[in-house]
C-alpha positions as CSV (number, residue, x, y, z in Angstrom):
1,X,0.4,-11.6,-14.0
2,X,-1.4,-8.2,-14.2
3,X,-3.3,-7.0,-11.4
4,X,-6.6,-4.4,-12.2
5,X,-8.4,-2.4,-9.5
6,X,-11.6,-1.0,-10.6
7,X,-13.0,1.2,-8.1
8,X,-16.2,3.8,-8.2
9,X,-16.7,6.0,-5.4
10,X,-18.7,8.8,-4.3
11,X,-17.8,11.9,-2.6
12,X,-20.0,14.8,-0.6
13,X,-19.4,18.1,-1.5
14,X,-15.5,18.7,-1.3
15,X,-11.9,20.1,-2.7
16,X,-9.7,16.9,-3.1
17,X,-7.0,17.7,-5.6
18,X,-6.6,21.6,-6.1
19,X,-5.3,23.7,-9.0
20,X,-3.1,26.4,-8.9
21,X,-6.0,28.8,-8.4
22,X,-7.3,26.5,-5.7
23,X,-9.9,25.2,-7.9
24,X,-10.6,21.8,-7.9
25,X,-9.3,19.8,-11.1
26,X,-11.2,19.2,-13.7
27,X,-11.3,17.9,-17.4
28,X,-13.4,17.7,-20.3
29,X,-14.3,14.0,-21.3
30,X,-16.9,12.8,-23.6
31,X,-17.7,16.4,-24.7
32,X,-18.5,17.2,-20.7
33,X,-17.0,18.8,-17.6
34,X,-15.6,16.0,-15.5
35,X,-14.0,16.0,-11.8
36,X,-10.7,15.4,-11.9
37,X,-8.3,13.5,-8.9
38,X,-4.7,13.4,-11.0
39,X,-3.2,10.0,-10.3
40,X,0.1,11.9,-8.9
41,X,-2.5,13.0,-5.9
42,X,-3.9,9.4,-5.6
43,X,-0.3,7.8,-5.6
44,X,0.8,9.6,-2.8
45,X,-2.2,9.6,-0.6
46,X,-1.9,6.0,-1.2
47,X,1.9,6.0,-0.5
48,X,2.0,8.1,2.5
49,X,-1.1,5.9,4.0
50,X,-0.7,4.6,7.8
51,X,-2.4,1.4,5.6
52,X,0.8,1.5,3.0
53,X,3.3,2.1,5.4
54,X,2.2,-0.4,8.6
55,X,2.3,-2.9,5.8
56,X,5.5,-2.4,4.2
57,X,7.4,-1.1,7.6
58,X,11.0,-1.2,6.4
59,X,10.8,-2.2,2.7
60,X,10.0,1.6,2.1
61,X,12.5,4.6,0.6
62,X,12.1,8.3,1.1
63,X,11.0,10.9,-1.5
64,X,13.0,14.3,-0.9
65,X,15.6,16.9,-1.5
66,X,17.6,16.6,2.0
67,X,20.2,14.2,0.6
68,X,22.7,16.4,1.7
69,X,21.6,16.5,5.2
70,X,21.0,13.0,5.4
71,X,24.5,12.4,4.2
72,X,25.9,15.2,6.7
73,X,24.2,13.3,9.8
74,X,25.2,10.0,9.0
75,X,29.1,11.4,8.3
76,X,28.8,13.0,11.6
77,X,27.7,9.3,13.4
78,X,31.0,7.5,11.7
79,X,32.9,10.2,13.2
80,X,33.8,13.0,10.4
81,X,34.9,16.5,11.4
82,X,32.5,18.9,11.4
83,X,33.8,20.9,8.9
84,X,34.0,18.0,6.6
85,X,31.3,17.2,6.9
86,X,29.7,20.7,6.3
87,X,31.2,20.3,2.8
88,X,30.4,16.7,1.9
89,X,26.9,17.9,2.5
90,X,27.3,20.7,0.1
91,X,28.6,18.3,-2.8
92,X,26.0,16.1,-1.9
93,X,23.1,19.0,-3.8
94,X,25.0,18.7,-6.8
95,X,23.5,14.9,-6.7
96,X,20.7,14.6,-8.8
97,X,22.2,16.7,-11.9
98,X,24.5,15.7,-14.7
99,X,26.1,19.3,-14.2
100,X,26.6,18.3,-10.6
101,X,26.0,21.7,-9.9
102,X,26.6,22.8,-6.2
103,X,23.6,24.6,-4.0
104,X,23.3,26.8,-1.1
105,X,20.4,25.8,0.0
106,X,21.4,22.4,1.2
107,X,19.2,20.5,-0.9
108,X,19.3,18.8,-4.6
109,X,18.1,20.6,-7.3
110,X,15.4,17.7,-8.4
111,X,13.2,16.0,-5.5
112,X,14.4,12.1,-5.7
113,X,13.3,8.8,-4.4
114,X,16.0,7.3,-2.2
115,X,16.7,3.8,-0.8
116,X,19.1,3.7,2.7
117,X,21.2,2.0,0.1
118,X,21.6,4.8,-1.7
119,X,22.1,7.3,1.0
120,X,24.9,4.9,2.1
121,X,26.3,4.5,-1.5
122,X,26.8,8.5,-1.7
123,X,28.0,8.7,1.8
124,X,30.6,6.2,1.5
125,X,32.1,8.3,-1.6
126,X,31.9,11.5,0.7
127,X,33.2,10.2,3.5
128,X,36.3,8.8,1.4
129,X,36.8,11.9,-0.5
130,X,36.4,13.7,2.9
131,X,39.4,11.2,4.4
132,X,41.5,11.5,1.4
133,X,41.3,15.4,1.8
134,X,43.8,16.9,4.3
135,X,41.6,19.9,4.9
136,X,38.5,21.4,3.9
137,X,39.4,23.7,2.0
138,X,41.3,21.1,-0.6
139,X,38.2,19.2,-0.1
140,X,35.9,21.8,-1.1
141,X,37.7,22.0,-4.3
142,X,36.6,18.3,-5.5
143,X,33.7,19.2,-8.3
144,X,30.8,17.2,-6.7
145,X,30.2,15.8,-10.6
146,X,33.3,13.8,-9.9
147,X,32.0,12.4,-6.8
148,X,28.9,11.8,-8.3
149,X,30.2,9.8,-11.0
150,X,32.5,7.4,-8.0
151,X,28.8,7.1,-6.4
152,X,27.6,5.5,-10.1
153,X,26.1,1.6,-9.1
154,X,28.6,-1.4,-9.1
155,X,26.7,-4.4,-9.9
156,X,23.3,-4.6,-8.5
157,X,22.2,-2.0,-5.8
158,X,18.8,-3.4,-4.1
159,X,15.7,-0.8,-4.1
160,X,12.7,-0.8,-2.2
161,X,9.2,-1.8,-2.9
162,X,7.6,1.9,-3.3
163,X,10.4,2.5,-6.0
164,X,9.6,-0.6,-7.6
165,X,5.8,-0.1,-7.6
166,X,5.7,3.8,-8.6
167,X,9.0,4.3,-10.5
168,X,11.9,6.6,-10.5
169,X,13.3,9.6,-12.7
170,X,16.4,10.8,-11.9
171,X,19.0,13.1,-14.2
172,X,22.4,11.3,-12.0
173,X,24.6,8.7,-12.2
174,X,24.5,7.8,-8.6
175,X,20.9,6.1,-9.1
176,X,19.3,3.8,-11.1
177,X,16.2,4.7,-13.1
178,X,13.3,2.3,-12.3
179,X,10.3,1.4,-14.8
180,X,7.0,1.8,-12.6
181,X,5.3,-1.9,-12.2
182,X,2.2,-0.1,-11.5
183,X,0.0,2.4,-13.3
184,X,-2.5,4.8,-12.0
185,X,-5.1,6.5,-14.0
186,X,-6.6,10.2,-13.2
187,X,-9.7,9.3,-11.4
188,X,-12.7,11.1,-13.4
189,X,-16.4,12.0,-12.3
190,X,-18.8,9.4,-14.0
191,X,-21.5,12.4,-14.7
192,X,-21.0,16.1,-15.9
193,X,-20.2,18.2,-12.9
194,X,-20.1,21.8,-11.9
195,X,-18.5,23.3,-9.5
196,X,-19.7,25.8,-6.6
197,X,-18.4,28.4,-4.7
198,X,-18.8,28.0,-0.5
199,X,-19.0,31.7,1.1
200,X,-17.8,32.5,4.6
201,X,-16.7,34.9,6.9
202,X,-15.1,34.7,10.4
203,X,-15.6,37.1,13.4
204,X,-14.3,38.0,16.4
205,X,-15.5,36.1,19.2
206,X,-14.8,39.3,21.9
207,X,-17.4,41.5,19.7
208,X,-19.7,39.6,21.0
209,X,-21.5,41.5,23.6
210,X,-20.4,44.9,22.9
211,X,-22.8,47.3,23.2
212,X,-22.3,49.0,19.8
213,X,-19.8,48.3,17.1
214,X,-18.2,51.3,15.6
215,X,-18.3,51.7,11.9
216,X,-14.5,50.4,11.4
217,X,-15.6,46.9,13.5
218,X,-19.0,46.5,11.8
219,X,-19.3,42.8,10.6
220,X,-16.9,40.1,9.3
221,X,-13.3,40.5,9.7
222,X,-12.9,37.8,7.3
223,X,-14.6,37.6,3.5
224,X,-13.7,34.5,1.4
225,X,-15.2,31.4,-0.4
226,X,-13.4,28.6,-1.3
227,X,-14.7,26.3,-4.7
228,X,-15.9,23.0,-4.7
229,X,-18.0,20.0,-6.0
230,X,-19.3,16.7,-5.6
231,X,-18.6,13.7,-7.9
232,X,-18.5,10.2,-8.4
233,X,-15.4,8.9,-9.8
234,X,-14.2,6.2,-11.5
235,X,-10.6,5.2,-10.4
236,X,-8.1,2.7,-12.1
237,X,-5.0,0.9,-10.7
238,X,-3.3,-1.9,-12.9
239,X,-0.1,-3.6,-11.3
240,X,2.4,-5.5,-12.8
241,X,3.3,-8.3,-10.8
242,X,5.9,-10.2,-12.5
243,X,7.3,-6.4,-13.4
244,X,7.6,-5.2,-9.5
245,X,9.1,-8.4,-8.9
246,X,11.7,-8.3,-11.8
247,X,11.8,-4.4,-10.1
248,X,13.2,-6.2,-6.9
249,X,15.8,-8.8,-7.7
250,X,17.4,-6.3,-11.0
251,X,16.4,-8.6,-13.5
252,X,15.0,-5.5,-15.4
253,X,17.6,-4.4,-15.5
254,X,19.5,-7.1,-17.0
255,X,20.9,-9.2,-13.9
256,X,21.5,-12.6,-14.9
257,X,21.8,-14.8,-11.5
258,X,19.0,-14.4,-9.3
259,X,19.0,-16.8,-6.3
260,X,16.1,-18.9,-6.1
261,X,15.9,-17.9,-2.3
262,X,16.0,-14.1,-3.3
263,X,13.0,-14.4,-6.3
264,X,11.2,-16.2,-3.6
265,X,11.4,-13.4,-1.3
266,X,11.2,-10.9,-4.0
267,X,7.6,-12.6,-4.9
268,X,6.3,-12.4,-1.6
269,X,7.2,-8.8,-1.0
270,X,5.7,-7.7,-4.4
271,X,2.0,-9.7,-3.0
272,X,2.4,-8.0,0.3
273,X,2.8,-4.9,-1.6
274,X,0.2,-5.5,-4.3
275,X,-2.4,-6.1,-1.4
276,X,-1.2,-3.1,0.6
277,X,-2.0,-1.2,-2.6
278,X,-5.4,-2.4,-2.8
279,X,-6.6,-1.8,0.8
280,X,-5.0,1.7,0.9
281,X,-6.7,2.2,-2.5
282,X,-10.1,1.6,-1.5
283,X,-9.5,3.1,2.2
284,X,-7.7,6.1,1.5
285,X,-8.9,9.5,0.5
286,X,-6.7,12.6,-0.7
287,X,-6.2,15.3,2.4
288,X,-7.0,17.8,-0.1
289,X,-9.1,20.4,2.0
290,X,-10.5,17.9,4.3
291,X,-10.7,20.0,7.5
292,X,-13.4,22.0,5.7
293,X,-15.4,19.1,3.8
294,X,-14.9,16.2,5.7
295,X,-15.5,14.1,2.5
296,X,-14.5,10.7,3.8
297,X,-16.7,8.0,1.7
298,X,-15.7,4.4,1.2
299,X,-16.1,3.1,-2.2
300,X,-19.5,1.6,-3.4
301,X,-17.8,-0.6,-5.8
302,X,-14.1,-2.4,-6.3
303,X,-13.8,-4.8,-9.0
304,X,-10.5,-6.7,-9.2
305,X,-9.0,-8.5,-12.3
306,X,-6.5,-10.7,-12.5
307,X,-5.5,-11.7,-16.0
308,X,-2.1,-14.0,-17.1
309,X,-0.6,-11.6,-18.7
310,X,-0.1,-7.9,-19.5
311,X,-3.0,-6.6,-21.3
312,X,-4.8,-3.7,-19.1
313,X,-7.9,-2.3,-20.1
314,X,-9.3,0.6,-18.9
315,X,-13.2,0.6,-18.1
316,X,-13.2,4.5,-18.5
317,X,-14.9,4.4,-21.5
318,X,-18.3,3.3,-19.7
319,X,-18.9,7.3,-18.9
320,X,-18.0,8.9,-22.5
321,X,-21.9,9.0,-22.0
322,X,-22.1,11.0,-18.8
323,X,-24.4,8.6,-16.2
324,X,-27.7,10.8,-14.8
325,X,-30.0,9.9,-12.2
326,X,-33.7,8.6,-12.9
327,X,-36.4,7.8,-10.8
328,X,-35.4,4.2,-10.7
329,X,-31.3,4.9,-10.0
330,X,-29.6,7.6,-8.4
331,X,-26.5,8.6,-9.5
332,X,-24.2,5.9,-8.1
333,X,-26.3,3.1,-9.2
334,X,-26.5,4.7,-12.4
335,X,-22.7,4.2,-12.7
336,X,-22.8,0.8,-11.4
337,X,-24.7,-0.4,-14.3
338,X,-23.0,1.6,-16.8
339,X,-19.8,-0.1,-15.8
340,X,-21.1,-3.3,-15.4
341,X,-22.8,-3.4,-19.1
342,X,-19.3,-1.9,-20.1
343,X,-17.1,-4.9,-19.0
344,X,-19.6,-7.5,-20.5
345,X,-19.4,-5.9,-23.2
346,X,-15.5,-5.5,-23.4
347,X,-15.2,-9.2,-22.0
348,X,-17.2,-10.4,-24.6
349,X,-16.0,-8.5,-27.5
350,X,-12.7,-8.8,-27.2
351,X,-12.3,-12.5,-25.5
352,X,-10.4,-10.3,-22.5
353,X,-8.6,-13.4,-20.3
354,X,-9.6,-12.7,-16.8
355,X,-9.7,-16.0,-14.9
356,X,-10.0,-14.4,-11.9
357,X,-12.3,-11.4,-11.1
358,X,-14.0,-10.3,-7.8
359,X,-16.5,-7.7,-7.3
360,X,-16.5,-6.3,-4.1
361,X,-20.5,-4.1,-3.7
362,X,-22.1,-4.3,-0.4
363,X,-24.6,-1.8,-0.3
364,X,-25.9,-2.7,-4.2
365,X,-26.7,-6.6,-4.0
366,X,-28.5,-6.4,-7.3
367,X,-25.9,-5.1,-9.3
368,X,-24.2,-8.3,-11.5
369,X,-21.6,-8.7,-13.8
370,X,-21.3,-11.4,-15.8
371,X,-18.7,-14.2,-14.5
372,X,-17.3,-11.7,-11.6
373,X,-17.9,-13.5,-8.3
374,X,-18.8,-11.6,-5.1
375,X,-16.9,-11.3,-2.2
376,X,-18.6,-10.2,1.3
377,X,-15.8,-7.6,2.4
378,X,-12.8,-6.1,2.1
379,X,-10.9,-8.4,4.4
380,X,-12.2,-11.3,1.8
381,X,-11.1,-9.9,-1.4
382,X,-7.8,-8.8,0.0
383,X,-7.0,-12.6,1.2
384,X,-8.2,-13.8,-2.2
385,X,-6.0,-11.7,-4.1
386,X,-3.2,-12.7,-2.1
387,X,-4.1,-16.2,-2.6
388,X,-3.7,-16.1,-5.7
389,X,-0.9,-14.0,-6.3
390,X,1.4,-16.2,-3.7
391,X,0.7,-19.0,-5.9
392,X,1.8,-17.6,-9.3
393,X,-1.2,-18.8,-11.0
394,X,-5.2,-18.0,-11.5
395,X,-7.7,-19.7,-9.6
396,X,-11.7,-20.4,-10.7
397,X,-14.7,-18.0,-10.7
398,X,-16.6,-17.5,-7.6
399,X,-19.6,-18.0,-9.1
């Protein structure tokens, strides 16, 4: 079962997703100057949501480079000397590496996404070494790509939902790579955009009054402007459900005996996920220089798709020709219908399978797409969705 998310939204004037020169991304598509949000940007604005996390408290893993000092705290809780524990934390940064290459710094060379499970894996290997050792000096002189390789999985090592849905890289032994169920497109501008250039100074407040300024305190003590634009973008979110769920119990990774209880609880985690997803998707906005814009706008339009099995489509292609306003659309609108003709189209042409598909549109009541039922709110389509999910199977059209 694939899950699609389909969303157009509309932002003021703002600076979500910066460049290294503090410009605000951009691409060409369709011959024009788009917007750009990179789907890294959206992925973690949607993983670090209060939405996200509230929903998935304790089925979540970490993203970082403190390995070390985790494994140095928890060393210190069961007991380990400090000084042993001072250097089981240094082994721990060459984690992460094939070279297992030791730091100063206290942290891994690569940022990784971590599981308590593995924390605990590489402590118990540390903590062993660290008791086997009669000093730690003799201790120091275990190469940490030894202990990494004793840290390697043994059978089936559980990972959490956030790993499951957004993948993992690592270069080490000590954890498992995990194939991302879900895939998350850069969000583009549906229209040709060009970006401008916001001007501003700062003064001191205590000038205020003076009778004369000399020459050296004469206007602004601040000069700066910061670039920005204002776009609406077209965002795209496909899910793999049987994927995250195959994630979860290791069978993607070959394990052969999954107890029915565990696939059971597997499935429900991966809808509660899925859902969480979609709410945080359609709630949540990148932080990218928010204190200045304020650029907090809800979506005018999600469309969700459910088809039976992997085949995701991309609606993208709706805005190779840019959308414009007109006197009887503004700009949103405009995009509304270009998608809309888009999917029929697609739908049509290609005999897509999509048994179940829900348009969620509350402020454009006369935009239609053909066999898409309409749901009244977010709370709606979200319960829907889960519905359907839970059950394993497709439901009817909503008319």
């Amino acid at each position: 079962m694939l899950i699609e998310i389909h969303v157009l939204q509309n932002h003021a004037p703002s600076n979500l997703n910066r460049d290294d020169t503090g410009s605000p991304k951009e691409c060409v598509f369709g011959g024009v100057k788009r917007a750009r949000i990179s789907s890294q940007c959206l992925k973690r604005s949607i993983r670090r949501s209060g939405i996200f996390q509230d929903a998935l408290e304790g089925s979540l893993g970490t993203r970082t480079r403190q390995l070390p000092e985790m494994v140095r705290e928890r060393l210190h809780k069961d007991g380990i000397a400090p000084d042993l524990a001072e250097v089981a934390a240094k082994k721990a940064t060459g984690f992460g590496t094939k070279e297992g290459k030791e730091r100063e710094d206290l942290r891994t060379a690569q940022t990784m996404f971590l599981t308590d499970a593995d924390v605990d894996a590489v402590t118990k290997v540390l903590r062993n070494a660290a008791t086997e050792a009669s000093n730690a000096q003799e201790f120091d002189k275990v190469p940490a790509k030894e202990l990494q390789a004793k840290a390697q999985q043994a059978g089936f090592r559980p990972i959490t939902v956030d790993i499951g849905l957004f993948g993992r890289m690592t270069t080490s032994q000590a954890f498992r790579d995990v194939e991302a169920a879900a895939q998350v497109a850069h969000a583009l501008s549906t229209h040709k955009v060009d970006h401008e250039f916001d001007y501003f100074t700062a003064v001191d407040d205590l000038k205020e009054g003076q009778e004369e300024d000399t020459e050296e305190d004469a206007g602004a003590d601040m000069l700066g402007d910061v670039e920005y634009n204002s776009a609406c973008y077209y965002k795209y979110f496909s899910i793999d459900l049987d994927g995250l769920c195959d994630n979860l119990t290791g069978k993607s990774i070959g394990r052969k005996e999954i107890p029915a209880e565990e696939a059971a609880a597997a499935r429900a985690l991966a809808t509660r996920a899925t859902a969480a997803l979609l709410r945080a998707a359609v709630m949540t906005t990148p932080s990218g220089k928010q204190n200045t814009f304020a650029a907090h706008q809800l979506p005018a339009a999600v469309l969700v798709e459910v088809r039976p099995y992997h085949l995701p489509v991309s609606y993208a292609n709706a805005f190779v020709d840019p959308a414009r306003t007109s006197r009887d659309a503004d700009l949103v609108k405009a995009s509304l219908h270009k998608l809309a003709a888009h999917v029929e189209v697609l739908t049509d042409g290609f005999n897509l399978p999509s048994e179940v598909r829900l348009l969620l549109c509350p402020q454009y009541a006369d935009v239609q797409i053909k066999d898409v039922g309409r749901v009244p709110d977010l709370k709606t389509l979200c319960q829907r969705l889960e519905s359907v999910m839970a059950a394993g199977r497709q439901g009817g059209h909503d008319g």
